[in-house]
N, CA and C atoms as a LAMMPS dump frame, in Angstrom:
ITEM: TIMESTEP
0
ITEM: NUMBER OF ATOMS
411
ITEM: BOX BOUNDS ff ff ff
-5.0000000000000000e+02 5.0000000000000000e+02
-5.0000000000000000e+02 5.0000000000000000e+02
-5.0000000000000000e+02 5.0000000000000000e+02
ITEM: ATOMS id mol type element x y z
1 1 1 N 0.85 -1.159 0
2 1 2 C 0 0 0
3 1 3 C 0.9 1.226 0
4 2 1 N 0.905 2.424 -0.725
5 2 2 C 1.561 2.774 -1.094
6 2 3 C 0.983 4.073 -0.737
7 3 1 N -0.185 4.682 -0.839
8 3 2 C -0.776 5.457 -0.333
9 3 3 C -1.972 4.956 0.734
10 4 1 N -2.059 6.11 1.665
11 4 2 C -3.044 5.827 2.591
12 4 3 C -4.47 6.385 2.35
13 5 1 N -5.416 5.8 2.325
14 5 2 C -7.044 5.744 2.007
15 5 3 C -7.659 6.075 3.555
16 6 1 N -8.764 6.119 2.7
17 6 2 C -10.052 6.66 4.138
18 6 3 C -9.939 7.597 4.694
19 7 1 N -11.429 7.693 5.01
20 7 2 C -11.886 9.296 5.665
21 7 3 C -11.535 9.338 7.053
22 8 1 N -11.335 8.366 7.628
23 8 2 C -11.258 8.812 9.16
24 8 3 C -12.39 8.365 9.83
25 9 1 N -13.316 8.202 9.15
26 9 2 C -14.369 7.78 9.914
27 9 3 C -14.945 6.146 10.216
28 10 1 N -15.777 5.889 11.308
29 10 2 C -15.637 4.208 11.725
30 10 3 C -16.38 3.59 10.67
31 11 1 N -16.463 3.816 9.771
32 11 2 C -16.58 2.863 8.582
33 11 3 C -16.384 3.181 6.986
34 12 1 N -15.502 3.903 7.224
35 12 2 C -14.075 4.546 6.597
36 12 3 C -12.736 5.054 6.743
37 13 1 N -12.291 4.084 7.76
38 13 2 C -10.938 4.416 8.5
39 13 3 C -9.554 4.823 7.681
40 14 1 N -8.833 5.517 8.166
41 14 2 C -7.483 5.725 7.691
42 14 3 C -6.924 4.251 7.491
43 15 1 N -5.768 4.052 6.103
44 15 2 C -5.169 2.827 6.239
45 15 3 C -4.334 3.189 6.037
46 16 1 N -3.078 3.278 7.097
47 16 2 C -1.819 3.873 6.943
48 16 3 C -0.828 2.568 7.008
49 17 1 N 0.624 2.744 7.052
50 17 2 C 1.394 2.314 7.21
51 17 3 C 2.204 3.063 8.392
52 18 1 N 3.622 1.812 8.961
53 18 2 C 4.129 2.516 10.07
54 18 3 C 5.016 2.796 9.383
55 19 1 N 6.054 3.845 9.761
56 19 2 C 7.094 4.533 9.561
57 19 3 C 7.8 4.175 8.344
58 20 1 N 8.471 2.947 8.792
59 20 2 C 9.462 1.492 7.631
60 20 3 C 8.791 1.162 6.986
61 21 1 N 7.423 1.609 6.93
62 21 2 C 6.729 1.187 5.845
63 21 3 C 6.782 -0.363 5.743
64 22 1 N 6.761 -1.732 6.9
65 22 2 C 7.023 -2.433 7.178
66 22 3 C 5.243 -3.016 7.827
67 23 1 N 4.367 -2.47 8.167
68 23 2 C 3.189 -2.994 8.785
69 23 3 C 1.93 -2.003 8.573
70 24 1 N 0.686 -2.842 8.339
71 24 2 C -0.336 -1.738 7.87
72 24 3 C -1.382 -1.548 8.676
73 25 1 N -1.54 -0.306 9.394
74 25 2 C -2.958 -0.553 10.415
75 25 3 C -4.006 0.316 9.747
76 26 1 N -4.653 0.508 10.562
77 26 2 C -6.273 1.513 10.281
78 26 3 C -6.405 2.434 11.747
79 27 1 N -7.03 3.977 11.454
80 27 2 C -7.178 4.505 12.527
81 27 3 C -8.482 5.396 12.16
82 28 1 N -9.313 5.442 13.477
83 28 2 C -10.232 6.63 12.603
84 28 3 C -10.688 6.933 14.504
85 29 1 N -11.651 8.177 13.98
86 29 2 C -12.16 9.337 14.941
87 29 3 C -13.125 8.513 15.446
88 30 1 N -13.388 8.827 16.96
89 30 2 C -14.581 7.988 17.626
90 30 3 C -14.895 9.004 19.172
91 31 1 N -15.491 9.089 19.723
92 31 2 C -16.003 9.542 21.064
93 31 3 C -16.292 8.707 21.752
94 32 1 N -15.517 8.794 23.122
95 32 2 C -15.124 7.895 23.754
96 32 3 C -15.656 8.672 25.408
97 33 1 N -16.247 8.196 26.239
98 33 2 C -16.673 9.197 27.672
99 33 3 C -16.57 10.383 27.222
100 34 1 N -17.364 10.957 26.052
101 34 2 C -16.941 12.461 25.802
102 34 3 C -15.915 12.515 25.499
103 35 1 N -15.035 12.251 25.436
104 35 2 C -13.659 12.555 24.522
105 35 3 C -13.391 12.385 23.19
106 36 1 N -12.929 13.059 22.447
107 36 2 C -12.83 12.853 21.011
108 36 3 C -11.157 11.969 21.216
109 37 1 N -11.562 10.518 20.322
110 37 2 C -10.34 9.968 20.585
111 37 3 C -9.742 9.535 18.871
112 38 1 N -8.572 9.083 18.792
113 38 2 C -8.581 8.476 17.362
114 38 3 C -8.372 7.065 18.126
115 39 1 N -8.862 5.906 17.202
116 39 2 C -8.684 4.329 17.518
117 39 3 C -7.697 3.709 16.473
118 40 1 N -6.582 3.122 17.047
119 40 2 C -5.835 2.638 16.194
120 40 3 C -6.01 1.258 16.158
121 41 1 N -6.693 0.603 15.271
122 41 2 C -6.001 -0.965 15.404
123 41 3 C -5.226 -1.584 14.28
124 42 1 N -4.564 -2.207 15.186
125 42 2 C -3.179 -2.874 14.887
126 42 3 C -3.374 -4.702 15.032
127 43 1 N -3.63 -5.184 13.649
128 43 2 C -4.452 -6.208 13.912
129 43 3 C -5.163 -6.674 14.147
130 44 1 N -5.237 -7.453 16.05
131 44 2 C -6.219 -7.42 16.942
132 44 3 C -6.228 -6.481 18.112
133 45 1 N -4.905 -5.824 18.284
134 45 2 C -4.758 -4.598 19.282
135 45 3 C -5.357 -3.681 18.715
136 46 1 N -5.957 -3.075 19.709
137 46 2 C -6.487 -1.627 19.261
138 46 3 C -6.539 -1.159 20.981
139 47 1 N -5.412 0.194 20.284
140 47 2 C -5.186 1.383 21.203
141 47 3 C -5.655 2.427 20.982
142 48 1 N -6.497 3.69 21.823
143 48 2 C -6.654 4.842 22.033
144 48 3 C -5.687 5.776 22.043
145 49 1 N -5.885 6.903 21.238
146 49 2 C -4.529 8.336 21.868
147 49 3 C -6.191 9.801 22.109
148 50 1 N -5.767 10.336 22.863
149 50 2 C -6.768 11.875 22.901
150 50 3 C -6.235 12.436 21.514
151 51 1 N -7.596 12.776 20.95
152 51 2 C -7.228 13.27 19.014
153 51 3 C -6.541 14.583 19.213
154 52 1 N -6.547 15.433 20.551
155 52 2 C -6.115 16.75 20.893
156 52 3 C -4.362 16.313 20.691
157 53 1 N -4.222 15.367 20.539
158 53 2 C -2.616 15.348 20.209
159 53 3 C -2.145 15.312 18.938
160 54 1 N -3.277 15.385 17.902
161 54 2 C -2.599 15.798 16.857
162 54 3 C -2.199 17.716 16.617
163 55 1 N -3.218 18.311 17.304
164 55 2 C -2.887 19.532 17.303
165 55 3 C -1.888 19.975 17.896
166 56 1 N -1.731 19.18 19.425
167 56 2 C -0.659 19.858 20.383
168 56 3 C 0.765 19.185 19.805
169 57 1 N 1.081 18.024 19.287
170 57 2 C 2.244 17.631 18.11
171 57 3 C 2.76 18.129 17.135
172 58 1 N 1.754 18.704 16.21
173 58 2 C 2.269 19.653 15.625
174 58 3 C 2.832 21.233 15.762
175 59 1 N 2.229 21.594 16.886
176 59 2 C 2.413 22.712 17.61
177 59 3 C 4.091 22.611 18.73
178 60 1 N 4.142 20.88 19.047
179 60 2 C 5.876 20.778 19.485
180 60 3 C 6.71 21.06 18.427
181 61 1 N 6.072 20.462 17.506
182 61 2 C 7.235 20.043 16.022
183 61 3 C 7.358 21.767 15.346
184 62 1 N 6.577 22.484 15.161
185 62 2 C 6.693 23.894 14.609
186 62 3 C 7.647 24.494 15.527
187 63 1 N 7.421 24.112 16.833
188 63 2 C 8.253 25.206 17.982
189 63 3 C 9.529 24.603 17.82
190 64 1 N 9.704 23.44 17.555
191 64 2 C 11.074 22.822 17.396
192 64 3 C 11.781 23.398 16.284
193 65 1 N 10.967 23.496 15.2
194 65 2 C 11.716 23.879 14.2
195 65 3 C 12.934 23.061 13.027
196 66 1 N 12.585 21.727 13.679
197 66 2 C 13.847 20.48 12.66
198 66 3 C 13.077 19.571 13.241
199 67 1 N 13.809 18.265 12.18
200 67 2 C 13.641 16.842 12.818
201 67 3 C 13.169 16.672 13.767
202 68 1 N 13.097 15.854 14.477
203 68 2 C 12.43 15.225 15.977
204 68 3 C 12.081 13.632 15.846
205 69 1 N 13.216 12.965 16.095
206 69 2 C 13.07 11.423 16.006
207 69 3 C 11.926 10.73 16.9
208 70 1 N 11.648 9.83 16.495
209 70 2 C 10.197 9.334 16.533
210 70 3 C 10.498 8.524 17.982
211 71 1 N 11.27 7.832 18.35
212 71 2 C 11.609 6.8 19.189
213 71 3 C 10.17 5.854 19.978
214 72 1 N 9.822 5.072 18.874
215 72 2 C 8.409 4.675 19.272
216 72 3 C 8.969 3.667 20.567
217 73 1 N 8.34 3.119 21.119
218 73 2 C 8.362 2.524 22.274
219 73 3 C 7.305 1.719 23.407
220 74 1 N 7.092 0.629 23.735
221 74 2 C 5.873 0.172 23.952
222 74 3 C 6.303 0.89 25.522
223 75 1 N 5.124 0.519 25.92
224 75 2 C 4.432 1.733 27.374
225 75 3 C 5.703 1.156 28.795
226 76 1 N 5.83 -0.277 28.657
227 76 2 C 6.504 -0.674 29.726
228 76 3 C 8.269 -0.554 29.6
229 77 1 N 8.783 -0.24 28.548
230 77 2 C 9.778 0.358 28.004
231 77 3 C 9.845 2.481 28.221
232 78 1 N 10.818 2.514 28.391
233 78 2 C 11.457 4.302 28.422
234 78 3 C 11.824 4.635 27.491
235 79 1 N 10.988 5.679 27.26
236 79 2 C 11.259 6.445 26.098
237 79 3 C 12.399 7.365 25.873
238 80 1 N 12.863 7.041 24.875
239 80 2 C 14.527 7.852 24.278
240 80 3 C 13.851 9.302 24.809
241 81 1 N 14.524 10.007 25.324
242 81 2 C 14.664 11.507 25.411
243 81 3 C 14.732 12.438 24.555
244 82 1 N 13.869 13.046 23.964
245 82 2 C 13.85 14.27 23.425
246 82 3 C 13.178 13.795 22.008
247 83 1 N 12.211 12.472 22.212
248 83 2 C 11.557 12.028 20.826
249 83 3 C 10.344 12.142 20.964
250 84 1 N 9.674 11.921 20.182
251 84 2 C 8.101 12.412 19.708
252 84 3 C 7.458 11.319 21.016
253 85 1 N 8.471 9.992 21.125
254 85 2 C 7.408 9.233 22.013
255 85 3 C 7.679 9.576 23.977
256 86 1 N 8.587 10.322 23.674
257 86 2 C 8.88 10.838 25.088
258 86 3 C 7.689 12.011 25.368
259 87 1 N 8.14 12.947 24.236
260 87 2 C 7.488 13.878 24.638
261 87 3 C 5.659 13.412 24.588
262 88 1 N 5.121 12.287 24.181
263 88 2 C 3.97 11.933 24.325
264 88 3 C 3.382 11.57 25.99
265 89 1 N 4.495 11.007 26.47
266 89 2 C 4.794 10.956 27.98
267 89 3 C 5.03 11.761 29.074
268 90 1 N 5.212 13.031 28.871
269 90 2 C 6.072 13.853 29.544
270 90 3 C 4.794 14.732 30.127
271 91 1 N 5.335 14.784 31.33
272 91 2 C 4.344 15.316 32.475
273 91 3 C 4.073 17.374 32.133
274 92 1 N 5.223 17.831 31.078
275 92 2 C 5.282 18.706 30.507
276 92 3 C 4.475 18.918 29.354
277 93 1 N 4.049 17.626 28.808
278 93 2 C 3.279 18.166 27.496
279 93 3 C 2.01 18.808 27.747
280 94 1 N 1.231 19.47 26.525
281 94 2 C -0.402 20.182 27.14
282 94 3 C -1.434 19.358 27.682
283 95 1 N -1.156 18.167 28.035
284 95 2 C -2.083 16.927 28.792
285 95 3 C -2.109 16.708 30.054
286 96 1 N -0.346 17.224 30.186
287 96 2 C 0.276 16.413 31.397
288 96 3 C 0.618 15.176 31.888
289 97 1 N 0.193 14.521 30.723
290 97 2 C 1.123 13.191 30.813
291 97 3 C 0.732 12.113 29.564
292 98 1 N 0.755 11.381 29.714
293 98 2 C 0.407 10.124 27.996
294 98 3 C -1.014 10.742 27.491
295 99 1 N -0.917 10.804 25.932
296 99 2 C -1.782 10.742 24.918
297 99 3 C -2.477 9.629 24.636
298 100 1 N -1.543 7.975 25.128
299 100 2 C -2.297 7.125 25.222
300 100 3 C -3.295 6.546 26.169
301 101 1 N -4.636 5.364 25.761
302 101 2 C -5.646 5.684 26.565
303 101 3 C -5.637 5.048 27.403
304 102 1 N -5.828 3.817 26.683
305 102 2 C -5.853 2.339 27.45
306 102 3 C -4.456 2.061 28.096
307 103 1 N -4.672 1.78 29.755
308 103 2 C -3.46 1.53 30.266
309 103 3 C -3.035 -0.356 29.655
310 104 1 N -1.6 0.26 29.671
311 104 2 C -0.951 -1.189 29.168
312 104 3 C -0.588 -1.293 28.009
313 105 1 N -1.589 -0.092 26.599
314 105 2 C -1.376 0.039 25.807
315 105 3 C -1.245 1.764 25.287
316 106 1 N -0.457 1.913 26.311
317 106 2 C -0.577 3.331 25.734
318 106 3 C 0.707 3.951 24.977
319 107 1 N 1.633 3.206 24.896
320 107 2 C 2.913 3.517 24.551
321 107 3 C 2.619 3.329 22.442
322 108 1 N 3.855 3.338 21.714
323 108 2 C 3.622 3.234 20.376
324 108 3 C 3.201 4.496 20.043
325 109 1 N 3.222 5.407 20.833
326 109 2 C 2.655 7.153 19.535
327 109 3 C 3.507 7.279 18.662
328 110 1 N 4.827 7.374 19.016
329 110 2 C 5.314 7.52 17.81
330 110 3 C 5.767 6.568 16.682
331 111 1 N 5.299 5.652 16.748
332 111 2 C 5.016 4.692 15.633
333 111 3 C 3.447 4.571 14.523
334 112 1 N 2.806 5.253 15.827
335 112 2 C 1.002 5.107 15.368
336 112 3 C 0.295 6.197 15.078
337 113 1 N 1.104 7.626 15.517
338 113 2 C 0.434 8.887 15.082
339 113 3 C 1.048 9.54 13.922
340 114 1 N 2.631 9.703 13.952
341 114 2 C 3.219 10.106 13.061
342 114 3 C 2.884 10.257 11.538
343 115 1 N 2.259 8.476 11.099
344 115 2 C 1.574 8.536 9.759
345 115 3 C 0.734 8.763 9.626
346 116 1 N 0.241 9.003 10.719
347 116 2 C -1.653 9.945 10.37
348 116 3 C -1.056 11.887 10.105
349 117 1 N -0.321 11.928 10.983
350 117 2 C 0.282 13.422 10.574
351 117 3 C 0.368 13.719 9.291
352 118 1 N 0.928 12.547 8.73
353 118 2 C 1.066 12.869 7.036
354 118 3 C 0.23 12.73 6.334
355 119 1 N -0.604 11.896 6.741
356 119 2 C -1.663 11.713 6.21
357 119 3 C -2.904 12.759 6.128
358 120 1 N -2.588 13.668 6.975
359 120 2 C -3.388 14.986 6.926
360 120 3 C -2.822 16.074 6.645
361 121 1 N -1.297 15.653 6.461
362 121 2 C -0.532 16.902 5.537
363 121 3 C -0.259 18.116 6.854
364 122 1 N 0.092 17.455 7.882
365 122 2 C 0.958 18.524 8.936
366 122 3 C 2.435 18.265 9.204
367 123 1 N 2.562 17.04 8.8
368 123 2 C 3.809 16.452 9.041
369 123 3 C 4.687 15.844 7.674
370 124 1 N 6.064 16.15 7.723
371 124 2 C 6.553 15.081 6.732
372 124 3 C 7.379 13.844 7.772
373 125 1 N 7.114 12.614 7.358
374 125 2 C 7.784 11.214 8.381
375 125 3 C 8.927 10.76 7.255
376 126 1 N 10.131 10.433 8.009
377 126 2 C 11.066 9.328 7.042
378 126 3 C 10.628 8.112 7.445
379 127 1 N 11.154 7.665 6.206
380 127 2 C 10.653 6.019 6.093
381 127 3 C 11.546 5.053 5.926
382 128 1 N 12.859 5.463 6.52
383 128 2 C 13.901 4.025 6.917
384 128 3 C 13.438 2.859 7.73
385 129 1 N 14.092 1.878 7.432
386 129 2 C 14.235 1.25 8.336
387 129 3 C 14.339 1.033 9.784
388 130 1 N 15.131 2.282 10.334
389 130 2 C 14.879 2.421 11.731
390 130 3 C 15.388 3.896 12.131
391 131 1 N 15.109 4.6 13.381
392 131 2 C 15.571 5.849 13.687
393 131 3 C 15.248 6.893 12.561
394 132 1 N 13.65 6.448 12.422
395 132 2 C 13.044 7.649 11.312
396 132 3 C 12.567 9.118 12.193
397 133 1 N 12.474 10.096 11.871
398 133 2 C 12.056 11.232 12.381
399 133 3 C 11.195 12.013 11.747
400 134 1 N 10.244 12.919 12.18
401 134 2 C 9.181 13.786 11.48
402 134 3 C 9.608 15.389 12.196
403 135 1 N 9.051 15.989 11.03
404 135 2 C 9.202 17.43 11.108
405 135 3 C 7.722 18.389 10.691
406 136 1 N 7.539 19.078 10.895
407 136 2 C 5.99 19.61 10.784
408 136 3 C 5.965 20.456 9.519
409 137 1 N 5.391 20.612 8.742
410 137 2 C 5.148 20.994 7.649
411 137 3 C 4.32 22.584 7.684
């Protein structure tokens, strides 16, 4: 898949790819206890992020001004310092702490949001093999 399809919506989901362009999920918009959330599933996993992190992400990445490596990372693992999946964590961001929903599965933002960024044309993502980074458009 080479380009990503769908509206976003639950029965027209995004079909993106991750980073390496190595695995293909689906994500789309849903309301969740009042919260506007995006749903990613990944196979049979399916994780939550608050959709308010696509705005406040792009709003790190503009203030940054360059690159910003992705360092995806599952939730029970530490996140590399000073990467998109740290700062998804960081008691500093506009949340105050994880974007992800479901505990246990909240780690992977920056493996699982990044290509929706592009996919809405705020972000450009590299697509190596490993130690890819995004920059805001």
């Amino acid at each position: 898949m080479s380009a990503s399809t769908g509206t976003g919506e639950v029965s027209d989901p995004w079909r993106l790819q991750t980073p390496p362009l190595t695995s293909e999920f689906t994500m789309h918009r849903d309301v969740r206890d009042g919260r506007n959330v995006l749903v990613c599933t990944v196979g049979k996993t399916v994780l939550h992020y608050d959709a308010r992190c696509l705005e406040d992400l792009h709003a790190m990445l503009k203030a940054a001004g360059t690159w910003v490596e992705l360092g995806s990372a599952d939730e029970q693992k530490d996140a590399k310092p000073g990467t998109v999946e740290a700062w998804a964590r960081s008691p500093d961001n506009p949340v105050g702490g994880w974007y992800g929903l479901k505990k246990g599965l909240r780690g992977r933002f920056g493996m699982y949001i990044p290509p929706l960024m592009e996919r809405l044309g705020l972000a450009e993502v590299e697509h190596n093999p490993r130690s890819n980074r995004m920059r805001a458009l």
